[in-house]
One Martini backbone bead per residue (centre of mass of N, CA, C, O) as a GRO file, in nm:
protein
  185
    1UNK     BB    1   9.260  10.849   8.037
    2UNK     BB    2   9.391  10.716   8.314
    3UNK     BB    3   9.325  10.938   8.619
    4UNK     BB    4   9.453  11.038   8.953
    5UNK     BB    5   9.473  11.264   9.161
    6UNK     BB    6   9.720  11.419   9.333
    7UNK     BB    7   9.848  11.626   9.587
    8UNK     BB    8  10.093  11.721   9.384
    9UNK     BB    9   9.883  11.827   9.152
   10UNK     BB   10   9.750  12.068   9.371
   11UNK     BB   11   9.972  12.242   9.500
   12UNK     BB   12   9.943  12.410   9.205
   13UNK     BB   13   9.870  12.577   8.958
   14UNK     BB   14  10.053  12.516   8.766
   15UNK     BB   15  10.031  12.206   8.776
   16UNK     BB   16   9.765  12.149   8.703
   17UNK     BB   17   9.830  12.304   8.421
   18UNK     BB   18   9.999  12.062   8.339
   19UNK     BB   19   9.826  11.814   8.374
   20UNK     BB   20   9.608  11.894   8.168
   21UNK     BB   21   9.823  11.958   7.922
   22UNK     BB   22   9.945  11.647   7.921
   23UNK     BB   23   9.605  11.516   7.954
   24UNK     BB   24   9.325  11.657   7.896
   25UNK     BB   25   9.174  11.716   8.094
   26UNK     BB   26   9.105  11.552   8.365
   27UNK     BB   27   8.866  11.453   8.565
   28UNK     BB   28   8.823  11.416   8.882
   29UNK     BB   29   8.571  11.248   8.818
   30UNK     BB   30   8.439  10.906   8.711
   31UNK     BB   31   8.376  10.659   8.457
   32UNK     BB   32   8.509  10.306   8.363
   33UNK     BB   33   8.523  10.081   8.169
   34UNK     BB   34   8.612   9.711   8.240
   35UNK     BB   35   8.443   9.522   8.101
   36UNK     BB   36   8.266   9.469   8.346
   37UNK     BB   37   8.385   9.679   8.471
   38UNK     BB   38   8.387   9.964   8.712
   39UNK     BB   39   8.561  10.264   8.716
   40UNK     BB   40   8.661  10.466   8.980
   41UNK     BB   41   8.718  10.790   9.000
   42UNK     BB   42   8.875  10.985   9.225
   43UNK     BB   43   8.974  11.291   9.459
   44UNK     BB   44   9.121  11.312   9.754
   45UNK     BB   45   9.137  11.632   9.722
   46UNK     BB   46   8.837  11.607   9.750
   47UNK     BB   47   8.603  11.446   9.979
   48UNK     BB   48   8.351  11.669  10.059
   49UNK     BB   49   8.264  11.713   9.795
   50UNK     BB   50   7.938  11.725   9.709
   51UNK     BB   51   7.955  11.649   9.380
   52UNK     BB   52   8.142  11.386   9.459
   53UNK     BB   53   7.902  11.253   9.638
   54UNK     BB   54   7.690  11.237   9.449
   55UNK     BB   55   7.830  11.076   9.225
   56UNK     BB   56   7.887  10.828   9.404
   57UNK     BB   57   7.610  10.766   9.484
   58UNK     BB   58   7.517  10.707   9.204
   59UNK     BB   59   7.707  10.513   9.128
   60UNK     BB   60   7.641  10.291   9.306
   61UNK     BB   61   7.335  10.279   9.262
   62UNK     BB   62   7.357  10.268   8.892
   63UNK     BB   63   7.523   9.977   8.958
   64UNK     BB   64   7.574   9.628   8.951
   65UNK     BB   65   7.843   9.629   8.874
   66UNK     BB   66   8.190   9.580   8.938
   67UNK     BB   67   8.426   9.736   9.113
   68UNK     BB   68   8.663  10.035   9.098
   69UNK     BB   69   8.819  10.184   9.321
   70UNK     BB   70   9.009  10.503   9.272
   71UNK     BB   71   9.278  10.692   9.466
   72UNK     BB   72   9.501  10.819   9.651
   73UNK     BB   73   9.420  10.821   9.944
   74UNK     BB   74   9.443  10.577  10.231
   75UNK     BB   75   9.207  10.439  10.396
   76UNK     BB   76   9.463  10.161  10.441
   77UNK     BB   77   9.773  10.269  10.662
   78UNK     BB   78  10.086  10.126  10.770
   79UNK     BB   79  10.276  10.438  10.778
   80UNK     BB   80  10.348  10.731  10.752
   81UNK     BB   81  10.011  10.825  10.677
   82UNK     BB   82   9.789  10.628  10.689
   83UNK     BB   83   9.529  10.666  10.724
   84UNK     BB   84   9.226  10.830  10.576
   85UNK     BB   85   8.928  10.983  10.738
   86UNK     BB   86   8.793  11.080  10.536
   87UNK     BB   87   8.734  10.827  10.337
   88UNK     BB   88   8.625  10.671  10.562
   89UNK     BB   89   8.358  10.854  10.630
   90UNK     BB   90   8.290  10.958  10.292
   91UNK     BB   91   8.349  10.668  10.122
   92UNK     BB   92   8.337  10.394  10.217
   93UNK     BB   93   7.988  10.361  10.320
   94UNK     BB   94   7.896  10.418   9.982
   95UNK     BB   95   8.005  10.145   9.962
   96UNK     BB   96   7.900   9.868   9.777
   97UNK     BB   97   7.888   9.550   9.727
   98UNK     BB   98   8.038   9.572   9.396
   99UNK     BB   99   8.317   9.637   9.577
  100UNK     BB  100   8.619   9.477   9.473
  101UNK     BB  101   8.808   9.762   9.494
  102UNK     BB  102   9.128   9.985   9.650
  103UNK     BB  103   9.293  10.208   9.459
  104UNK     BB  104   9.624  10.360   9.615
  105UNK     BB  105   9.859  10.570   9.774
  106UNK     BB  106  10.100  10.797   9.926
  107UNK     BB  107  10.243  10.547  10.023
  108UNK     BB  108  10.573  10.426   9.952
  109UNK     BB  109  10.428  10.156   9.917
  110UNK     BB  110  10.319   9.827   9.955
  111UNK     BB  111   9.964   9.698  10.000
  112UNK     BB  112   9.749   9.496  10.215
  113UNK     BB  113   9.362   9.471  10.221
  114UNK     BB  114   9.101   9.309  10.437
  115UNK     BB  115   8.709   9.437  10.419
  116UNK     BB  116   8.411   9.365  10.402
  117UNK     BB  117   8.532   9.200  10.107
  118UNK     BB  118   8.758   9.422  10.033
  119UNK     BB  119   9.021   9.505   9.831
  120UNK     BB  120   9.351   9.695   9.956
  121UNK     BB  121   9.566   9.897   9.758
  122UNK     BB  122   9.906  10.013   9.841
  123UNK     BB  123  10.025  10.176   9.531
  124UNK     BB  124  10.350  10.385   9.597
  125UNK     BB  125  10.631  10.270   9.412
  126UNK     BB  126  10.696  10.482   9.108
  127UNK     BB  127  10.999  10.638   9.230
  128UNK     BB  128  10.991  10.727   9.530
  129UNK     BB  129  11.088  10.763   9.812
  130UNK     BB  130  11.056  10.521  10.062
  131UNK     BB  131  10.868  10.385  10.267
  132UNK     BB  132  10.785  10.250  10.611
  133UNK     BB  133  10.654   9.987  10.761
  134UNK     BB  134  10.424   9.974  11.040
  135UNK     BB  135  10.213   9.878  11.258
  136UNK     BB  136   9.935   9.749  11.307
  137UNK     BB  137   9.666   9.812  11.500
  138UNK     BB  138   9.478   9.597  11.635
  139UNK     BB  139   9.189   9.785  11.510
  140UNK     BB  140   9.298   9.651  11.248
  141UNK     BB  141   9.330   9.555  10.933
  142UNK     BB  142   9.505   9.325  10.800
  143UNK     BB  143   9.806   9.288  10.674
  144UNK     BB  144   9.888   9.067  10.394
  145UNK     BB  145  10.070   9.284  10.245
  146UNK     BB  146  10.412   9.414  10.245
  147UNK     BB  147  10.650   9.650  10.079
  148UNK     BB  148  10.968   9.797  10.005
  149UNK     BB  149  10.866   9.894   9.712
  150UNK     BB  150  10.934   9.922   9.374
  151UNK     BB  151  10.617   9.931   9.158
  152UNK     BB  152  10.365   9.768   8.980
  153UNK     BB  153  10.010   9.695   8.881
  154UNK     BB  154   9.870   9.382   8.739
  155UNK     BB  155   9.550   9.342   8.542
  156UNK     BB  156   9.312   9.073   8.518
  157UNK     BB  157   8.997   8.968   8.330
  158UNK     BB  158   8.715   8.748   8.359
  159UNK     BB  159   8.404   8.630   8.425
  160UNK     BB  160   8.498   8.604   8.752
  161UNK     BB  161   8.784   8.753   8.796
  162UNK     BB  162   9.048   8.920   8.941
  163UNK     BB  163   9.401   8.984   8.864
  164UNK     BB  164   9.654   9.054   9.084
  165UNK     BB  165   9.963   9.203   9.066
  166UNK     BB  166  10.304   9.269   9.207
  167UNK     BB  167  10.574   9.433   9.060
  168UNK     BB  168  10.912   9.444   9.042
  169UNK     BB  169  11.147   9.618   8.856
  170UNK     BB  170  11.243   9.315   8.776
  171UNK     BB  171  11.005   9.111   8.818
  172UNK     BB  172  10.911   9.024   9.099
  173UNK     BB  173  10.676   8.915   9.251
  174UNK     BB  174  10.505   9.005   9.571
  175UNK     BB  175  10.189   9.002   9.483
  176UNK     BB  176   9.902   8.769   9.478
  177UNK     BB  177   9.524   8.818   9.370
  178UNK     BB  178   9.196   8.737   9.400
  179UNK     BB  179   8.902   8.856   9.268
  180UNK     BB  180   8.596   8.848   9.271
  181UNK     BB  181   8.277   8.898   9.130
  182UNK     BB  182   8.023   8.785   9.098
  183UNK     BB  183   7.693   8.862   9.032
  184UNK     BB  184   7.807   9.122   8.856
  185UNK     BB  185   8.003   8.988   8.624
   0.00000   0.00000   0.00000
């Protein structure tokens, strides 16, 4: 099971206690192998445990593979919830250049953007009351796609690329885009 906790599942023990029972107790952060890709998962819900900054230095020392980092609250995100500025300031900083994708959500909309040569996508639209995209200040990094809408993620992978699309509950791809695997895959 992959699995990223999100904020409403820590918001009581009895929640908790419900995803545990329901996943069997799902690690707060790990990785997960995928082709060549390593799937790095954290908790955006304890941002400055330093158990979980020291597993993510380690992670990102300890592996040459192109990466995907995935977690709830968005480093970047032009909507009701905005940036995490936590996110942005402990956790963006340790991603190494193997870096090539950052799947967030809690944002109720689709966004995408690119920093830094990095893909940022919030895909936070699996349900819920769907959130209003307002516009990103001037010294934001520009957003590429973004649709208020409900949505999931479909991912594939070759030994160059990962295509990403973003699909739409009839159907219809809202946003597809590649990302290069580069040196390390």
């Amino acid at each position: 099971v992959t699995f990223t906790w999100g904020n409403h599942d820590v918001e009581t023990s009895r929640r908790v206690q419900v995803v545990e029972e329901a996943l069997g107790s799902p690690p707060r952060w790990t990785v997960h192998e995928w082709g060549e890709v390593d799937v790095v998962i954290l908790d955006s819900n304890q941002v400055s445990s330093a158990d979980q900054l020291e597993f993510l230095t380690e992670t990102m020392e300890g592996s040459d593979d192109p990466a995907i980092v995935v977690f709830h609250h968005p480093p970047l995100s032009c909507s009701s919830h905005g940036d995490t500025l936590s996110v942005l300031q402990n956790w963006v900083p340790r991603f190494d250049d193997d870096v090539v994708l950052v799947l967030s959500g809690h944002d109720h909309n689709y966004q995408r953007f690119e920093d830094s040569g990095i893909s940022y996508v919030v895909s936070g639209g699996g349900g819920q009351t769907l959130y209003e995209l307002t516009s990103c200040p001037a010294d934001h990094p520009e957003r590429l796609a973004g649709e208020m809408v409900h949505h999931f993620l479909v991912l594939a992978q070759d030994e160059e690329k990962i295509l990403v699309g973003a699909v739409d509950v009839n159907g219809r791809t809202i946003d597809s885009f590649v990302v290069p695997l580069g040196g390390g895959g």
